[in-house]
N, C-alpha and C positions, 0 to 999 in steps of 0.2 A: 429413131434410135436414141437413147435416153444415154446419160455421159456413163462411161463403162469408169469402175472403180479405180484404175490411177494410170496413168502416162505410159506406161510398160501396157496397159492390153492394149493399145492402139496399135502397137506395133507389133506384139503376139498376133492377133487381130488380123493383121496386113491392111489395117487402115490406113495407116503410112507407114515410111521405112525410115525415115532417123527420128531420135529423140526429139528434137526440139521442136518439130511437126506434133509429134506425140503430145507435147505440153503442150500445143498451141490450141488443137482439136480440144484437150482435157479442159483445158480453162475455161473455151469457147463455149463448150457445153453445158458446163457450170453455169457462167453467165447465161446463156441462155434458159438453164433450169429457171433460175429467179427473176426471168425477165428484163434482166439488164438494169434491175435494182439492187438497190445495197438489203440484205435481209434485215440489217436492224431499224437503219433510219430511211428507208425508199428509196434516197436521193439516187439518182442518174448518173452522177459527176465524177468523176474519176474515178471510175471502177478496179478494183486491185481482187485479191482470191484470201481470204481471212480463213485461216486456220479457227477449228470453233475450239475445239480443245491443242493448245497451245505445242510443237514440236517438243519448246523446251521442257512441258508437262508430261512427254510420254506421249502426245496426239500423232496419229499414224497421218501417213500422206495419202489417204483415201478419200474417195468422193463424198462420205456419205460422215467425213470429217469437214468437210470445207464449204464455206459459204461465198458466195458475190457481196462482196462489202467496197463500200468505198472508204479511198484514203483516209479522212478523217475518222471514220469509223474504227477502223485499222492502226489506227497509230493511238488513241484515244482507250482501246482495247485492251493494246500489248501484248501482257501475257498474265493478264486477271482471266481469273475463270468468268466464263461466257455471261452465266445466270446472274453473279451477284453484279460485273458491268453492266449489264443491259436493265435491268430493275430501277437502276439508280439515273439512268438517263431521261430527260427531259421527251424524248420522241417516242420511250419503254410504249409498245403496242401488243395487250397479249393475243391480238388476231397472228401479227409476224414471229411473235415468242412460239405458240401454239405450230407455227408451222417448220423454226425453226428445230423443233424439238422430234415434230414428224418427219424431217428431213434428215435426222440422226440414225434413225430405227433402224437396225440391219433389216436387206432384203428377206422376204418369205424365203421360205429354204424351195426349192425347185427338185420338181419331181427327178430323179435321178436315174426313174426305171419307166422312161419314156414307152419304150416299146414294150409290147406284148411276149410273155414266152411262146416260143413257136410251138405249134402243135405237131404230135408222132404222128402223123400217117401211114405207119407204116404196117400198122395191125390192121 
């Protein structure tokens, strides 16, 4: 199972039953998505949850809003926009940029009309 879009379906879900289980699962999965690396600079070391487009900007609290960043990264960030911060960094890798940006893209839309219409048998 792949991390579900924010802390509230974990618990929709019945994956757990209080909040802060919910953000515990949500983050864990996150980190897990990226490997337990920071998305900009790799490093391992004090892993935190980096908002890519900034709350204070209007960035929603969605998964597919938020990266595995470590603390320096994070503090180093702020609340600059993502693109022109990470460009100007000494570690800028456009292998991690290219997947940071694949990581943004809303899900494919899902079929909606799963099942089949039933057939009349009744002629």
């Amino acid at each position: 199972m792949g991390p579900l879009h924010n802390p509230k379906e974990y618990i929709f879900n019945l994956h757990t039953t209080s909040s802060s289980e919910a953000k515990r699962l949500w983050r864990k999965h996150i980190k897990d998505s990226w490997e337990n690396k920071c998305a900009y600079c790799g490093s391992e070391d004090n892993l935190t949850i980096d908002h890519i487009i900034p709350q204070s900007k209007g960035g929603a609290d969605f998964t597919k809003n938020v990266v595995c960043c470590c603390h320096n990264c994070n503090q180093s960030k702020g609340h600059e926009h993502w693109k022109l911060w990470y460009v100007q960094q000494d570690f800028y890798s456009e292998e991690r940029f290219d997947k940071i940006e694949e990581w943004m893209k809303p899900d494919p839309p899902t079929n909606l009309f799963a099942y089949r219409p039933r057939r009349n048998n009744a002629t």
